[in-house]
Phi, psi and omega in degrees: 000145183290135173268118173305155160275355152325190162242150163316326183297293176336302199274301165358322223238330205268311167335308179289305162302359186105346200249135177287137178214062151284104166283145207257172190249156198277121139358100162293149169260111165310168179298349192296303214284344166265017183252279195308333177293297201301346155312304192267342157312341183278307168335300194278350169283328162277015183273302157346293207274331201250317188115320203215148156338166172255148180239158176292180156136165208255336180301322165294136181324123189316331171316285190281001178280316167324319189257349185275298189291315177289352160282288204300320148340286174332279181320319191279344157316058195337295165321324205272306207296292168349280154344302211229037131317320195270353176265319197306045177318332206272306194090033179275303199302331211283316203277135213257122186266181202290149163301144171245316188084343171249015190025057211240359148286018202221354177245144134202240204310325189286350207253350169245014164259296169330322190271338174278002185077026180241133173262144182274169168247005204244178153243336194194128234280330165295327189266039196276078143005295193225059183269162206226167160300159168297309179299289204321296184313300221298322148339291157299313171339297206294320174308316190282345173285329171298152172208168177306141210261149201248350222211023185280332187279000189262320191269356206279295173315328204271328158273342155328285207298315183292345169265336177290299188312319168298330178308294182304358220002063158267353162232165165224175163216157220225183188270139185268132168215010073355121156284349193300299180322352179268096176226171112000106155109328206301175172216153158189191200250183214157106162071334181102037151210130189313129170244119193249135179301083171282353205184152169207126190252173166003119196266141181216162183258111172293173170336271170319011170066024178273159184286135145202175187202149201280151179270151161248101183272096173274132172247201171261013173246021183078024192248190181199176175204146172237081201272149143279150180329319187295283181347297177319292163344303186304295183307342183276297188324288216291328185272146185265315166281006208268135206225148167257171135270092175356152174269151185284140180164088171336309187063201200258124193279317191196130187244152181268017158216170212244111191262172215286156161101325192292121177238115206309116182273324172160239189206112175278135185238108185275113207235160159239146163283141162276357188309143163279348162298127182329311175303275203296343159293333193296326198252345209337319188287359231218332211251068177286147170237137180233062183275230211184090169203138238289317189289221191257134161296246276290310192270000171269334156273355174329308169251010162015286191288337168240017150231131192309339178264009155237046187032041159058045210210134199294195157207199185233135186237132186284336170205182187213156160193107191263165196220161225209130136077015147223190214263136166313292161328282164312336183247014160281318199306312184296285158024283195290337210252348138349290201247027166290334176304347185256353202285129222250120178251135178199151177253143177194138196266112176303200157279014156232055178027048173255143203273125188247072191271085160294152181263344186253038149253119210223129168279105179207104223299146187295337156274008171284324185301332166298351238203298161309324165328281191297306185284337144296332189289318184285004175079356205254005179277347194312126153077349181290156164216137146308109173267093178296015174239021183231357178043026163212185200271151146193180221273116176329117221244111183303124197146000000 
């Protein structure tokens, strides 16, 4: 017998009320009757999810037809009910299920997976072996549903491009939080691979009156899927990383005036080297240096003249476009990766004769960069590069 944890006075006193303070020893559950728990938690979890019991019915999903016929088991079981009343917080045993019209009370698991072309896992509503979660199957369905995309060299660039556009930051990605967001051309990230909506069919109201419509999924490791909309959904939700990805569109990156709400993030700065190195007399007119920073251009050249990274030499400035309300980064980056092809390479020793490579200096004449400007603002940079031997933007070439 179990030693109470009282004092004598404790049980004296607990006694006098009424309350027994025999500790009682917990049951152990054979291995059958913890198969038979762990069954019927997958019930209550879709009960959990749905609201309602699971029902038969040919409309319905192979799960819940799986989880309908092992409730009405459950119920009809003197043992099983015994067992798990005391767990049935829900009232699922309680709750009087739907006529099914299909006598599918009358199978069970194995004999109605069988009949659906599913091999079973099971031998019996009591022998559940291998019970798995509702999320867990749904999960696996969804995986075994992929298969090799026949048509990947056709979707492959459109993931290129789209990653290059995250790079460039013409695109982002932002947390899903919508079904709406699932249309045709969408993107996302999913399991830790980008996923593109290629196709969508027909929208319809399921069994639950919910919307949903089957999908054409590409992913990036070459596979497809034809998931339903919900599926996706589930699958975003359900992953902490799982993410949508913005439509690509610079938009207006930055403006020469400040709208109500808006705050000057800062300043793209257009510079000529005063330098005396042979390269910048050669190029001067031609020779920009193009960055990005947060302060006064006027304290960022300040010192010039002792940092290697404006070639130790004062300068001029050629233009300003100050910005409002984006991330600097990304859009120094997008700049430099324009004009990189122009990007002017030299070593130069700072003042204490340490090897010095700037980076933001491009032989590139001051109306291309004007040019670049104006086409980020509009949004019209997608896909452009500096051609230095056409000395102008053109349209990036695929592949």
């Amino acid at each position: 017998m179990a030693k109470s944890a009282f004092t004598d006075e404790d049980d004296a006193l607990l006694g006098e009320l009424g309350v027994e303070v025999e500790a009682k020893k917990k049951r152990s559950l054979t291995p059958r009757e913890e198969r038979i728990i762990a069954g019927f938690e997958d019930i209550q979890r879709f009960y959990e999810e749905y609201g309602r019991a699971p029902q038969h019915g040919e409309e319905n999903d192979i799960f819940e037809r799986m989880y309908a016929v092992r409730l009405d088991r459950l119920r009809q079981l003197e043992e099983c009910r015994s067992l798990l009343e005391p767990l049935d917080n829900q009232g699922v045993l309680a709750d009087a299920p739907a006529a099914s019209g299909h006598g599918d009370t009358e199978i069970d698991d194995d004999a109605l997976l069988e009949e659906l072309g599913v091999e079973a896992e099971t031998a019996d509503i009591t022998e559940l072996k291998h019970v798995r979660s509702h999320a867990e199957k749904r999960a696996a369905e969804e995986i075994a549903n992929r298969q090799r995309c026949e048509e990947f060299d056709k979707f492959k660039p459109l993931f290129d491009q789209v990653q290059d556009e995250l790079d460039e930051g013409l695109r982002e990605t932002r947390t899903f939080e919508l079904k709406a967001e699932i249309r045709p051309g969408a993107w996302f990230i999913v399991g830790g691979q980008k996923a593109y909506v290629a196709d969508m069919g027909e929208v319809y109201s399921n069994a639950q009156g919910r919307t949903d419509a089957r999908l054409r999924v590409i992913f990036d490791n070459g596979t497809e899927s034809n998931m339903l909309m919900r599926s996706l959904q589930r699958a975003l939700h359900k992953d902490d990383a799982g993410r949508r990805i913005t439509d690509s569109s610079a938009g207006p990156l930055f403006a020469d005036h400040t709208a109500d709400g808006d705050e000057a993030s800062g300043t793209i700065y257009v510079l000529r080297s005063k330098s005396d190195l042979p390269i910048v007399k050669e190029h001067r007119n031609v020779l920009h240096k193009i960055g990005v920073t947060s302060g006064k251009v006027e304290r960022r050249i300040a010192n010039a003249k002792i940092d290697a990274t404006f070639l130790l030499a004062d300068v001029e400035v050629v233009a300003t476009y100050e910005l409002y309300n984006i991330n600097r980064t990304k859009l120094e980056n997008l700049i430099h990766r324009i004009f990189d092809p122009a990007r002017l390479d030299i070593e130069i020793k700072d003042r204490f004769g340490n090897p010095v490579v700037p980076r933001e200096w491009f032989l590139v004449p001051f109306n291309v960069v004007d040019e670049a400007v104006e086409r980020i603002k509009d949004g019209s940079i997608k896909g452009y590069v500096y051609d230095p031997q056409q000395a102008r933007l053109v349209e990036r070439k695929a592949g």
